[in-house]
MILUM-420372 format. One record per residue (C-alpha): x, y negated, z; residue in three letters. Coordinates in pm, whole numbers, always signed. Each point is the difference from the previous one (the first is absolute). Layout:
# residues N
+--------+--------+--------+------+
:     xx :     yy :     zz : type :
+--------+--------+--------+------+
:      X :      Y :      Z :  ALA :
...
+--------+--------+--------+------+
END
This chain:
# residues 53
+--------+--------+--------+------+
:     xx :     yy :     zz : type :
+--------+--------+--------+------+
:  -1673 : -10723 :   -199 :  UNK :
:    -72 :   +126 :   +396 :  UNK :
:   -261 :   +264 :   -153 :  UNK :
:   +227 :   +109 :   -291 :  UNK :
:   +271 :   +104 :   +207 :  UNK :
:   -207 :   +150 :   +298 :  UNK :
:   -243 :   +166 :   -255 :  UNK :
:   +426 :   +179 :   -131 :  UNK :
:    +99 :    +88 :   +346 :  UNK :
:   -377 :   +193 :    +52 :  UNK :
:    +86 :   +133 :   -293 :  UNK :
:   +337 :   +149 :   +111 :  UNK :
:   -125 :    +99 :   +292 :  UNK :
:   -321 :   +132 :   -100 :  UNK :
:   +226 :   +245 :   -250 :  UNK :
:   +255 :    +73 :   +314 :  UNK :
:   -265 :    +92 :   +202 :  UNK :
:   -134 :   +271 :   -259 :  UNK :
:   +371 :   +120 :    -68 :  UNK :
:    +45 :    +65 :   +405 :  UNK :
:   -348 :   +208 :    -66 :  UNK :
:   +149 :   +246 :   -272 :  UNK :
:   -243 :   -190 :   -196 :  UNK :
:    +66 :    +58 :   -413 :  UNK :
:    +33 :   -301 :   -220 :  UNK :
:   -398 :    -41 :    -61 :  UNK :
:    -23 :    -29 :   +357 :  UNK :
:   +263 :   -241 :    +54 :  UNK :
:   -164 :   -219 :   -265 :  UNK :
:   -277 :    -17 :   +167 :  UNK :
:   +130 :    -94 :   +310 :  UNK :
:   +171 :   -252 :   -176 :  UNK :
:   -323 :   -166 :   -129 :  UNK :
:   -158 :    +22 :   +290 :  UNK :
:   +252 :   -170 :   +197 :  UNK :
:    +69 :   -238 :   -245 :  UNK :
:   -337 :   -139 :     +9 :  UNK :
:     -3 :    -15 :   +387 :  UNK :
:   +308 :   -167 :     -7 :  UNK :
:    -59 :   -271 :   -262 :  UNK :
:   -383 :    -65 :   +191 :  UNK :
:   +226 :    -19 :   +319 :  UNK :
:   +220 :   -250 :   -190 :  UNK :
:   -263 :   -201 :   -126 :  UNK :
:   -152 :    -87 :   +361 :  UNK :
:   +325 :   -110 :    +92 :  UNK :
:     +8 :   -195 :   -271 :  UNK :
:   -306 :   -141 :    +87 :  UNK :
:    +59 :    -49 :   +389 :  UNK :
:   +347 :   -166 :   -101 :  UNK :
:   -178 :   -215 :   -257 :  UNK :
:   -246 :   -149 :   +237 :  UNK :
:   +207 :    -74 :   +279 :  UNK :
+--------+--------+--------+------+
END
């Protein structure tokens, strides 16, 4: 669940980020992805770290 919702708020802010550029939508999107991925590999490890401990 942890990488779900951090890979969503990457997302949002990955698309925020290209808005506050004057980025069009293409742009946002992929800002979006990209984000999205870090997040949800940034949600995993804590996922991990949590699990373990």
């Amino acid at each position: 669940m942890l990488p779900l919702v951090t890979a969503i708020l990457g997302a949002v802010f990955g698309a925020l980020t290209a808005r506050r550029r004057k980025g069009n939508g293409f742009d946002m999107a992929q800002w979006a992805a990209v984000w999205a991925i870090i997040g949800g590999l940034l949600g995993l490890l804590a996922l991990i770290v949590l699990a373990r401990f």
